[in-house]
C-alpha positions in Angstrom: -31.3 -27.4 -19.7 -33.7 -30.3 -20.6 -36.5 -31.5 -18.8 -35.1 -34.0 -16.6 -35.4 -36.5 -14.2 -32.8 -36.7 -11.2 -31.9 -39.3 -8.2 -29.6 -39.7 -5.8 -28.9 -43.1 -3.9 -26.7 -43.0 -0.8 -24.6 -45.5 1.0 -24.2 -44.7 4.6 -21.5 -46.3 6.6 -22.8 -47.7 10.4 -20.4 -48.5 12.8 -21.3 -49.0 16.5 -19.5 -48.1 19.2 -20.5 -50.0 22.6 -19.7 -49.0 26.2 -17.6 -51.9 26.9 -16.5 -55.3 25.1 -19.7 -56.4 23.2 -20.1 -57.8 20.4 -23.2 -57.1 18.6 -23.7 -57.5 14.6 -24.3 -54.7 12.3 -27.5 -56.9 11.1 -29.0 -56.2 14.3 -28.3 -52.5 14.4 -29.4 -51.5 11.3 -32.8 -53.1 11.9 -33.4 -50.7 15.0 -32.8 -47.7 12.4 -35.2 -49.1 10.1 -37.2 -49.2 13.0 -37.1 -45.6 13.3 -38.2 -45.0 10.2 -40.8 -48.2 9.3 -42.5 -48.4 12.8 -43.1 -52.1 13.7 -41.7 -53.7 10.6 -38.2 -54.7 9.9 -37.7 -54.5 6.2 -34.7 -54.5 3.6 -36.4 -52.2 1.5 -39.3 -49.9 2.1 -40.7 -46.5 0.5 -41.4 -43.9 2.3 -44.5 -41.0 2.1 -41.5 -38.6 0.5 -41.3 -41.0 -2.4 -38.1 -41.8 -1.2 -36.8 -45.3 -0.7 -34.8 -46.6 2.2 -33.3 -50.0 2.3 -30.4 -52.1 3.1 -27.2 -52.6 0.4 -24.6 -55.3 0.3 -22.0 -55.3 3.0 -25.2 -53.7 5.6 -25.1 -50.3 4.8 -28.1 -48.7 4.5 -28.9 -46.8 1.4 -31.5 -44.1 1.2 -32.3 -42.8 -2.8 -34.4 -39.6 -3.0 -37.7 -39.7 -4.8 -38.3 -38.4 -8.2 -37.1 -34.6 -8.8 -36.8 -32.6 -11.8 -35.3 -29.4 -10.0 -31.7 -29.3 -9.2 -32.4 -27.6 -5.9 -35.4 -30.4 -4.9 -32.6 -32.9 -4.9 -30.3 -31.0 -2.7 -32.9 -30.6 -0.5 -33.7 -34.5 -0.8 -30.3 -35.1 -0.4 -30.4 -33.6 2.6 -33.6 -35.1 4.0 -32.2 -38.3 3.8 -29.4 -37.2 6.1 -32.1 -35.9 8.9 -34.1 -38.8 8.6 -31.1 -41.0 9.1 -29.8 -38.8 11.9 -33.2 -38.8 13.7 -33.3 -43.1 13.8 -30.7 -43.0 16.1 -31.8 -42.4 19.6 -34.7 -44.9 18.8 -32.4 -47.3 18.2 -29.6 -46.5 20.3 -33.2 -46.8 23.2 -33.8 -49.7 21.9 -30.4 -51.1 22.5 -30.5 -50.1 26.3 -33.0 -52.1 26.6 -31.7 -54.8 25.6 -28.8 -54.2 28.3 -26.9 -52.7 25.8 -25.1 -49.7 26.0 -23.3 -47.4 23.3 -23.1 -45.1 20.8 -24.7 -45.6 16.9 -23.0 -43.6 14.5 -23.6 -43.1 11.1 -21.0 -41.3 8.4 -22.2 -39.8 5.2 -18.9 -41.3 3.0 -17.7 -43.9 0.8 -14.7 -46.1 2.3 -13.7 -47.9 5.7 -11.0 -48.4 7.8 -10.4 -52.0 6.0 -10.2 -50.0 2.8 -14.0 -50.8 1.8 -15.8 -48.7 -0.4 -19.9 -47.7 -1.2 -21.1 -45.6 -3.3 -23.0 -42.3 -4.5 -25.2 -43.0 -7.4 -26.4 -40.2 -9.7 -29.3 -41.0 -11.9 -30.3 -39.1 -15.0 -33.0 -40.0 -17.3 -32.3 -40.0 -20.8 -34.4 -40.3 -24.2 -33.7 -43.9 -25.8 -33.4 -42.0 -28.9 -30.4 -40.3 -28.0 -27.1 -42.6 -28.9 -25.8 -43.8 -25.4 -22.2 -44.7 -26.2 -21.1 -41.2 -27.9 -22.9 -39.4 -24.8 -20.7 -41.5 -22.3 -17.7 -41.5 -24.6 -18.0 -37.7 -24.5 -18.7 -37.6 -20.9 -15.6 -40.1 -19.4 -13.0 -36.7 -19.7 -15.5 -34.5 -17.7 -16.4 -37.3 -14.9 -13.1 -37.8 -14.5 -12.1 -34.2 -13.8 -15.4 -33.3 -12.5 -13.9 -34.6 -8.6 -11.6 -30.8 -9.1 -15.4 -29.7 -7.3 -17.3 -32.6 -6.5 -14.2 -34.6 -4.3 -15.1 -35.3 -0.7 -11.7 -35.8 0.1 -9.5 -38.7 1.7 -6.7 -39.5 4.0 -5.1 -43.1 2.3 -1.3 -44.6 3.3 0.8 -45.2 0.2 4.1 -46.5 0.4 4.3 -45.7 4.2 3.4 -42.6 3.7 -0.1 -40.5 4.2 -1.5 -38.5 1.9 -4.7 -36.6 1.2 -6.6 -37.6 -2.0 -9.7 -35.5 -3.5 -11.8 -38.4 -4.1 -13.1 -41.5 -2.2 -14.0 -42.7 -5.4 -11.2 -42.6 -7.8 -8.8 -44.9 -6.0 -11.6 -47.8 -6.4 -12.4 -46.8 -10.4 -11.2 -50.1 -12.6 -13.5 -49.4 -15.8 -14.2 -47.2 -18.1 -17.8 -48.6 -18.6 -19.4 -51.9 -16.8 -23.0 -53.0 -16.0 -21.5 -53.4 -12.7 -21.6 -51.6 -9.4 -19.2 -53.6 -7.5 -16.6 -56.1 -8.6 -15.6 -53.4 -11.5 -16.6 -50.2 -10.5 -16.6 -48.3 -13.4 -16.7 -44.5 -14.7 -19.8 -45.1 -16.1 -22.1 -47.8 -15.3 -23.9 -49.1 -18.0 -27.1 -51.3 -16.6 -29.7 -50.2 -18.6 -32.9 -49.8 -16.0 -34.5 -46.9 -16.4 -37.6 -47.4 -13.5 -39.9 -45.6 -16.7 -41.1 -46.4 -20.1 -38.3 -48.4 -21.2 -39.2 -47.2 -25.0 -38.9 -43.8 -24.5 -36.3 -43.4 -21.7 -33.0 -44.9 -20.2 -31.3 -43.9 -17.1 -27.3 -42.7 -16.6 -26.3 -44.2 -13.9 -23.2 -43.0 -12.7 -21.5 -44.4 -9.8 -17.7 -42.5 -9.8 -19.1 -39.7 -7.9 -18.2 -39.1 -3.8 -21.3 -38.5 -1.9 -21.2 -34.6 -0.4 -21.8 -33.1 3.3 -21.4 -30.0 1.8 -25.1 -28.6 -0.3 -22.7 -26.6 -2.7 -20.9 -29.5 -3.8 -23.8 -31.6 -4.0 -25.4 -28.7 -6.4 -22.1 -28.4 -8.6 -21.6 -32.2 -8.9 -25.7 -32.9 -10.3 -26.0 -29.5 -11.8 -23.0 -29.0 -14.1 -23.4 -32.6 -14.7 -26.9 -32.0 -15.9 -25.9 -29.1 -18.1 -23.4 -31.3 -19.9 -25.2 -33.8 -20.1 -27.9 -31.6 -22.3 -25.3 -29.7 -24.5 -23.7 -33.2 -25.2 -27.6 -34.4 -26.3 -28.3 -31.3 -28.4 -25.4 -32.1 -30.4 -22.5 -29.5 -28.4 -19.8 -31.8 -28.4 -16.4 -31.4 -27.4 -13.7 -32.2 -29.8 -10.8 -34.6 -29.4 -11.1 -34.7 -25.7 -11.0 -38.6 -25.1 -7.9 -39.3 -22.2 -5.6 -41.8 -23.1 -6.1 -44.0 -20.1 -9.0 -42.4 -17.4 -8.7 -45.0 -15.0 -5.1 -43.7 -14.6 -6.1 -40.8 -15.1 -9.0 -40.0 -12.7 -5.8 -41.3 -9.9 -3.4 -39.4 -10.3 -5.6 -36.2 -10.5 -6.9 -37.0 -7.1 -3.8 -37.1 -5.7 -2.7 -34.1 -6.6 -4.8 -31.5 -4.6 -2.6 -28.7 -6.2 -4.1 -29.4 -9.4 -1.1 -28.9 -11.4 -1.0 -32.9 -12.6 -1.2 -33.1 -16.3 -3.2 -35.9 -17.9 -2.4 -37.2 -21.5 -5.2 -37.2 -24.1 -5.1 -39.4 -27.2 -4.1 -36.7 -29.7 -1.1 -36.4 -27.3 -1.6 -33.4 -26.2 -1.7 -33.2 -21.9 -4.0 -30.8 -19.9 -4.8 -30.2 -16.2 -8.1 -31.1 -14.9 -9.0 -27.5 -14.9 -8.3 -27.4 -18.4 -10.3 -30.1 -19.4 -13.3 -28.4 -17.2 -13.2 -25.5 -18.9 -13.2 -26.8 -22.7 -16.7 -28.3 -21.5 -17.5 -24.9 -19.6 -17.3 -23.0 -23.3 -18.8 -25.5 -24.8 -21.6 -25.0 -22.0 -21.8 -21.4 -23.1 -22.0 -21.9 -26.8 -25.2 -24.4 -26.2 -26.7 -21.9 -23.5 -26.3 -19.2 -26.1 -28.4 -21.5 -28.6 -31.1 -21.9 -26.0 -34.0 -20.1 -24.4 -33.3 -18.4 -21.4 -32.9 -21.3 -18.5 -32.4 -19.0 -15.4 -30.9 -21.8 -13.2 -28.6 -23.2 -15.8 -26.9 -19.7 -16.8 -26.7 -20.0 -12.5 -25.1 -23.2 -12.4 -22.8 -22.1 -15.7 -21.4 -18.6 -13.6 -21.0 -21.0 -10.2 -18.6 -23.7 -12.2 -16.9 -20.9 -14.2 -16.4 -19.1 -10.6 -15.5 -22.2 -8.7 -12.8 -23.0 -11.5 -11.6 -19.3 -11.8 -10.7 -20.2 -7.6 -9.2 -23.7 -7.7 -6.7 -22.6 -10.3 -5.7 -18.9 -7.8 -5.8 -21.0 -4.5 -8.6 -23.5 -4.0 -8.7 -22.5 0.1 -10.8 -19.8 -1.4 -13.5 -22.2 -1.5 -13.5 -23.4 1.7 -17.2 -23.1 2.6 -18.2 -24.6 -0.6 -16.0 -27.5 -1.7 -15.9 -30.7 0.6 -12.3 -31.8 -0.1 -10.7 -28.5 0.6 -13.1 -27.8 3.6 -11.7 -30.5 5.3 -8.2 -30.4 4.3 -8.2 -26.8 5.4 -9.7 -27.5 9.0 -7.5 -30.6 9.3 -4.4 -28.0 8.5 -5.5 -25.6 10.9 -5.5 -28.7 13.7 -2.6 -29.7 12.5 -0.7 -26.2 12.9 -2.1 -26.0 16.3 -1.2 -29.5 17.9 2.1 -29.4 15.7 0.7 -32.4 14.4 1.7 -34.6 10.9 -1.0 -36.2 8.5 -0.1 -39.6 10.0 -1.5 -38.4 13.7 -4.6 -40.8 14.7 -6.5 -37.6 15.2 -6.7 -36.7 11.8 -7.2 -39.8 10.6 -10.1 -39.7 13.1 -11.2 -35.8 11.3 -11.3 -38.0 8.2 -14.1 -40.1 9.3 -15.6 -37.1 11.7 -16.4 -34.8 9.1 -18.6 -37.2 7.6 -20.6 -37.9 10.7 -24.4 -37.1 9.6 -25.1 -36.0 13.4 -25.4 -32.4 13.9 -24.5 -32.5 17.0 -21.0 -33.8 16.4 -20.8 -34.2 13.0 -17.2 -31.5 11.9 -19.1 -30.7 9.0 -22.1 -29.3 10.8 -19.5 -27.8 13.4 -18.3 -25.9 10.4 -22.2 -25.2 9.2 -23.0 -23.7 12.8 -19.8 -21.3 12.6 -21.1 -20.4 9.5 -18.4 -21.9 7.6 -20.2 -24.0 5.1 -22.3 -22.3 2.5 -25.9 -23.1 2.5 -28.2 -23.6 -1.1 -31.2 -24.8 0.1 -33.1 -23.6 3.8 -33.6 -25.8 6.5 -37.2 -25.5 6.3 -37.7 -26.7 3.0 -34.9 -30.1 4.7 -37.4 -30.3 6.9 -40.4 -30.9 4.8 -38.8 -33.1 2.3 -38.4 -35.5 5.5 -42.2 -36.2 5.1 -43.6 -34.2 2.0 -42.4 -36.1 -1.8 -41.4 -33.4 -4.7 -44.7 -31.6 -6.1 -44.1 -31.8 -10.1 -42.7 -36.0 -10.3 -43.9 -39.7 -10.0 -42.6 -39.4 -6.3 -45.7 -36.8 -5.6 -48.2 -39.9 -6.2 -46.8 -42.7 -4.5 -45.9 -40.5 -0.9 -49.8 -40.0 -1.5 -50.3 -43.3 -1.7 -48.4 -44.6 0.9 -49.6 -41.8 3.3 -52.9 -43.0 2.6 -52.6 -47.2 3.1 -50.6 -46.5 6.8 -53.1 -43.9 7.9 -55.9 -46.7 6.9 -53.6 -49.3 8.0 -53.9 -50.8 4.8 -51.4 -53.6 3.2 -49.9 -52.5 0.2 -47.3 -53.0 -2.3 -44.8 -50.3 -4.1 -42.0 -50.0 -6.3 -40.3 -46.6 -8.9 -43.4 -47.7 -11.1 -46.1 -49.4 -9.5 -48.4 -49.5 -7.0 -51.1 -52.2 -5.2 -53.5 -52.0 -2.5 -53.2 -55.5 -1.5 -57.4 -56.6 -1.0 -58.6 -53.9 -3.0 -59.6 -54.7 -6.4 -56.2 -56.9 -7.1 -54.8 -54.6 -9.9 -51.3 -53.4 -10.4 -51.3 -49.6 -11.2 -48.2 -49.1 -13.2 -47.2 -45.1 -13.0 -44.6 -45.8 -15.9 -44.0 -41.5 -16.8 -42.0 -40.2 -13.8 -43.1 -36.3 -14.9 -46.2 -37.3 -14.3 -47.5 -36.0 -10.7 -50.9 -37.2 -10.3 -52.6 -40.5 -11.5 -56.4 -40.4 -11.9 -56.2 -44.4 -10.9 -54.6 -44.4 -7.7 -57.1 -41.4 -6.5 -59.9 -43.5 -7.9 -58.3 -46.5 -5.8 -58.0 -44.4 -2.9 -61.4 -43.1 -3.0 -62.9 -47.0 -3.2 -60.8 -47.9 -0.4 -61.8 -45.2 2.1 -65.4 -46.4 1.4 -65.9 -42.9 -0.3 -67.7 -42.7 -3.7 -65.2 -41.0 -6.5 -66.8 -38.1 -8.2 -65.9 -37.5 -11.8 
């Protein structure tokens, strides 16, 4: 597997829930939990000393994207961070409220629709060579994103004709597009913006915004990783053959409805295949370009984990429930089901929908299942913990969480974006940090060095 860059952006869905008839706007809510993170400031978009950024999105949902990483397990672990970092805003704020006279509870879901049929998204980023010829990498990747949900689905309660059923992906019922630069009025399969936050001669970024975001670390892994390994087969020249779908907005539909994964899709040649099928015409693919390659230890990983996870969705996909988010929850909203003698259309599994998603671990269904030790865990809580406050070592992210450590610890004005930096009264000049593999910047150290009154030593 190449060299890459990876990012994850999250929308998190807010909704609070007062002791008593009060209205209170989101607005005001959602600037107590950026108070928990950006003390004595009440911003719409702030970085953090993790690299990550943390900021408010359209429609007030705040959005946290993980720094810079070029591991597949760093951004799990990222991912994750941004959940705890979330979670830990909200007795702040939830104090804060009291206050105020204002009672209640805050709570926050990890997901990508509301009750009025809303949606936000998960974005994946990857960086890509300019070089490499965009349009045959995205037409060659449309069949795979659209399957890819088989194992990357966070699963869905929606009414259709009266009826309720339970859909694999958040995401696919809101997909109009193929391809469109944008993120919101088409949503699209691919998006197509071309801002890659680097050297805009050497690199561009795929942006993806189809994907559901994930509770669940395995599905998280599975969703960026076999992506990733695609993604590098298809740039090395490993394409797949006549595997363009006839019409993939239909397409990506009908396969997340059907959670037996029997649905048959029509390609262009005619010829109609299963979602599993599709997967694994990549997944041999995947094997002939791993062949080709130097040993990658956590590719040929990631590889055996899709082939595996496949192998199980087509015997009986309850065999992954600790891994995959859409049949963990189907399977414990089954279970509650049998044992209330309850239907699909019961309020309490509608509210199980929106429960599992719930980022506290105190309540969250999702972390019920982790504490039972019914989820499967990739990455250890210690390294969670760290990424809260600590940016990856080997990226971009590594110098700006230095940086932004050291102007609050010096109380010191600055200004940051993905590539730049400014003490604001010191020396006046913009540091651009344009090459996100690059983790150190002798600049900024000389900067810092000037500004803490020390002299820099060469």
């Amino acid at each position: 597997m190449k060299q890459r860059i990876f990012g994850l952006e999250n929308e998190y869905g807010l909704i609070f829930s007062p002791d008593g008839k009060v209205y209170l706007p989101v607005e005001k809510v959602l600037g107590y939990i950026f108070e928990g993170l950006i003390p004595n400031s009440w911003p719409s978009n702030a970085f953090l000393i993790n690299g990550a950024r943390f900021y408010q999105d359209t429609g007030c949902h705040p959005e946290y994207a993980t720094p810079e990483c070029d591991n597949i397990f760093d951004l799990v672990t990222h991912d994750k961070a941004g959940e705890r970092l979330v979670e830990g805003c909200l007795p702040l704020a939830e104090e804060r409220l009291k206050a105020e006279g204002i009672n209640g509870e805050i709570y926050i879901f990890k997901n990508n629709t509301d009750s009025m049929g809303n949606t936000y998204g998960c974005h994946e980023n990857y960086l890509m060579k300019r070089d490499v010829d965009f349009w045959k990498v995205t037409e060659q990747l449309i069949p795979f994103f659209v399957t890819r949900q088989i194992y990357a689905g966070a699963g869905k309660l929606l009414k259709l004709s009266g009826k309720m059923h339970y859909f694999m992906s958040q995401r696919a019922q809101h997909i109009h597009e193929k391809t469109s630069s944008s993120t919101t009025s088409s949503r699209s399969i691919i998006n197509t913006r071309d801002e890659p936050h680097a050297d805009a001669e050497k690199y561009r970024r795929l942006h993806i915004i189809v994907g559901d975001s994930n509770m669940s670390e395995f599905s998280t892994l599975m969703k960026v990783g076999v992506t990733a390994v695609v993604l590098s087969m298809i740039e090395e020249g490993f394409t797949v053959p006549s595997i363009e779908l006839e019409d993939p907005v239909k397409a990506i539909r009908e396969i997340s409805r059907d959670t037996t994964l029997k649905r048959r899709v029509k390609l262009e040649d005619g010829r109609e295949l299963t979602a599993i099928e599709i997967q694994r015409v990549y997944l041999e693919r995947a094997y002939d370009y791993l062949a080709s390659t130097a040993v990658d230890p956590i590719a040929e990983d990631i590889v055996r984990k899709w082939e595996t996870t496949l192998g199980k969705l087509e015997e009986d996909p309850r065999q992954l429930s600790r891994q995959i988010d859409w049949v963990m929850k189907k399977d414990l909203m089954i279970s509650y089901m049998e044992k209330k003698e309850c239907g699909w259309d019961d309020p309490r599994i509608l509210m199980m929908d929106l429960q599992y998603h719930d980022v506290s671990r105190s309540r969250g269904l999702y972390y019920v299942l982790e504490k039972m030790d019914m989820a499967e865990k990739v990455v250890e809580e210690e390294d969670i913990h760290l990424a809260m406050s600590e940016p990856p070592q080997t990226t971009r992210a590594k110098v700006r969480g230095d940086f932004i450590r050291f102007a609050r610890e010096k109380n010191r004005s600055y200004t940051v974006d993905w590539t730049y930096l400014k003490l604001n009264g010191y020396w006046e000049e913009t540091i651009l940090c344009m090459d996100p593999f690059i983790s150190s910047d002798r600049r900024v150290e000389e900067l810092i060095a000037t500004a803490a009154g020390h002299r820099f030593s060469k």
